[in-house]
N, CA, C and O of each residue as an XYZ file, in Angstrom:
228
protein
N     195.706     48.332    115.837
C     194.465     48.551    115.107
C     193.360     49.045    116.044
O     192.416     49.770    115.730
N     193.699     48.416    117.512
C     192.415     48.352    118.026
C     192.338     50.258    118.711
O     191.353     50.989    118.814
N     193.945     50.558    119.091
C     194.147     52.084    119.418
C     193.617     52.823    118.508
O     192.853     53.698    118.915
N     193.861     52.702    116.944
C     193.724     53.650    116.167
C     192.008     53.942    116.019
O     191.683     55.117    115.848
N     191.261     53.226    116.062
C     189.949     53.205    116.265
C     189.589     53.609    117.354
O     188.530     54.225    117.227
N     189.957     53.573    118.434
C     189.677     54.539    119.915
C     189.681     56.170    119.539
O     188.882     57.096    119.680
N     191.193     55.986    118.911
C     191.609     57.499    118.625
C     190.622     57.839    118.304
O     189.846     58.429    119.056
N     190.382     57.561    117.104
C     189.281     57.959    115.717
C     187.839     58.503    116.557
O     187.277     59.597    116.609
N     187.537     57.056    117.222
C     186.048     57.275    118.070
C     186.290     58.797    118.587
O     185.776     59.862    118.243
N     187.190     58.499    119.464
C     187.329     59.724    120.942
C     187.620     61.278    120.329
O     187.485     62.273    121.042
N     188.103     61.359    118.686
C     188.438     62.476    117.872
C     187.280     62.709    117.570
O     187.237     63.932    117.701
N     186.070     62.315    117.180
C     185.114     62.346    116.545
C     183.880     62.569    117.676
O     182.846     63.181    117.408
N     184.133     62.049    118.803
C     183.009     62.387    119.835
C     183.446     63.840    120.853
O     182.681     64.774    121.093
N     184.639     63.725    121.259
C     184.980     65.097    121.824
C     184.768     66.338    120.543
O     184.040     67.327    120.615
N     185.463     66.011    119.632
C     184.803     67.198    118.807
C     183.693     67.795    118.162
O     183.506     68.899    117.650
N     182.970     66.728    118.327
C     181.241     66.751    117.956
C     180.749     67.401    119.495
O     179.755     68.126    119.445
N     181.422     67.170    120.932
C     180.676     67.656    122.144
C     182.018     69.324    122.129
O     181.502     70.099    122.935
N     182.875     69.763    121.766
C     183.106     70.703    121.399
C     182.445     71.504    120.349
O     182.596     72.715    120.514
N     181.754     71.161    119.314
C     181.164     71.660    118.247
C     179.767     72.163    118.727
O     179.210     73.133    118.212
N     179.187     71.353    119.861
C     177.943     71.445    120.453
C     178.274     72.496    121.740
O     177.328     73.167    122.154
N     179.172     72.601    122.174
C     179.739     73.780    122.933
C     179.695     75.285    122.718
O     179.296     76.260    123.353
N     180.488     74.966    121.124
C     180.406     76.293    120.498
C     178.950     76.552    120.091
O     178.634     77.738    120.191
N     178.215     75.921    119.758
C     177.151     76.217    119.000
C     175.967     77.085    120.295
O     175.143     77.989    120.154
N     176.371     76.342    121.403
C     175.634     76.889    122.456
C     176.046     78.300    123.101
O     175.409     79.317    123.379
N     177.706     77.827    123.246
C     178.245     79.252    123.972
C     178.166     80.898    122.814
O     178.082     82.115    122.978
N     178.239     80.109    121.899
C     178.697     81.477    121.153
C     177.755     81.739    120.313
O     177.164     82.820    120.315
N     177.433     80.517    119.270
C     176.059     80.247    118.395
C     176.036     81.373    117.530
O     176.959     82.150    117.284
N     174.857     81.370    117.092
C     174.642     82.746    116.011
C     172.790     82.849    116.503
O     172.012     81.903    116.387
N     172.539     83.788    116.872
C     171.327     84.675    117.015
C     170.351     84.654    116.073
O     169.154     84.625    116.359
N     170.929     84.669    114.588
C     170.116     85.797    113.018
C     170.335     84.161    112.335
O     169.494     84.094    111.439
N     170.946     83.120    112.383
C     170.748     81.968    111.860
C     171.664     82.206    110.585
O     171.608     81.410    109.648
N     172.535     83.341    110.553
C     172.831     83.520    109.292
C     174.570     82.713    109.251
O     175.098     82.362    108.196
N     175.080     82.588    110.334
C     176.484     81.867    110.310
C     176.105     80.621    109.764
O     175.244     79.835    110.160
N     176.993     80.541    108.647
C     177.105     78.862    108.402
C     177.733     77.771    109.312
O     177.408     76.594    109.153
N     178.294     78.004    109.908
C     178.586     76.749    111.192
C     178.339     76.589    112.280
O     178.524     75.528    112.877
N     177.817     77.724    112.814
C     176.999     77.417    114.198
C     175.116     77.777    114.120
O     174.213     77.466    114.897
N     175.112     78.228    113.361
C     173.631     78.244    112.621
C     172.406     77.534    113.735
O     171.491     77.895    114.475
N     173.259     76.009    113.165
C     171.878     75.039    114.098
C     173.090     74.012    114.604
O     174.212     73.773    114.157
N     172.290     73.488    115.817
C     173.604     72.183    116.367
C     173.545     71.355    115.659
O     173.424     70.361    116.374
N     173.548     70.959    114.342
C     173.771     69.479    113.997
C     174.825     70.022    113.354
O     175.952     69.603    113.619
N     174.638     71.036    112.410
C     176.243     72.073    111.681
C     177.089     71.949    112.952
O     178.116     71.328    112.678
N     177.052     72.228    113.944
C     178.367     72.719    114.854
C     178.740     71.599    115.759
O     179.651     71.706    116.580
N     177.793     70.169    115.549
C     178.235     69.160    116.192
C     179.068     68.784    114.208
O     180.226     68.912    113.808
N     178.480     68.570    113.874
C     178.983     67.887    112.674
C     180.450     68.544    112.160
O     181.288     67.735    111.763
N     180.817     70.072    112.149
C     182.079     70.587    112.230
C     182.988     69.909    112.916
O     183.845     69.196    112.395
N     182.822     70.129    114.333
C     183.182     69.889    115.477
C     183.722     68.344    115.107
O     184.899     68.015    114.963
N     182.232     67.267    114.963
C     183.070     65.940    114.871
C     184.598     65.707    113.628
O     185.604     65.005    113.726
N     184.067     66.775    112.410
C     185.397     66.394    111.360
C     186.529     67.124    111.638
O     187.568     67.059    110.981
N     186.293     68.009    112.869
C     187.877     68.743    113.169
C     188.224     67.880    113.936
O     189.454     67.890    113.957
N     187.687     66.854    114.826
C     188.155     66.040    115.866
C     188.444     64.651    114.849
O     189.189     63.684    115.008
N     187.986     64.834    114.311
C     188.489     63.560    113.026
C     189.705     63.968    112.436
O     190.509     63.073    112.174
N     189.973     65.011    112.202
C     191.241     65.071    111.162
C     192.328     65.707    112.432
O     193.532     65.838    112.211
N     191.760     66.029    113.628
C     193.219     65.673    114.646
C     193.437     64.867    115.073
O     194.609     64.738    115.426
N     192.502     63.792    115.336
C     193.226     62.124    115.530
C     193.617     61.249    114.422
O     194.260     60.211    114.578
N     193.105     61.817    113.010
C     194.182     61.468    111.904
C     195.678     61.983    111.787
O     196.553     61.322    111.228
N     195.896     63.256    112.379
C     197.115     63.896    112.313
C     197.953     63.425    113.639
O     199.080     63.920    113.630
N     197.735     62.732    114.589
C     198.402     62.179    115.506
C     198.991     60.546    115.037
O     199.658     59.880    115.828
């Protein structure tokens, strides 16, 4: 129980500091991309893709 909740955490924080990665490295300029737009979109992506790969492990 106590692993699967690490997972979860560590899926959800690396992909929220990947989401904040992209949003910086690549971002959008014109504000017009819907997912890197503003960092809370591209941390908040970021955290549910890192959520649903430590669900899929």
């Amino acid at each position: 129980m106590k692993a699967t909740a690490i997972r979860l955490a560590l899926g959800l924080v690396v992909g929220g500091l990947l989401g904040y990665g992209w949003y910086r490295l690549v971002g959008c300029s014109t504000g017009a991309c819907p997912l890197t737009a503003t960092p809370l979109r591209g941390i908040s992506y970021g955290a549910f893709m890192g959520l649903i790969w430590a669900l899929a492990r």
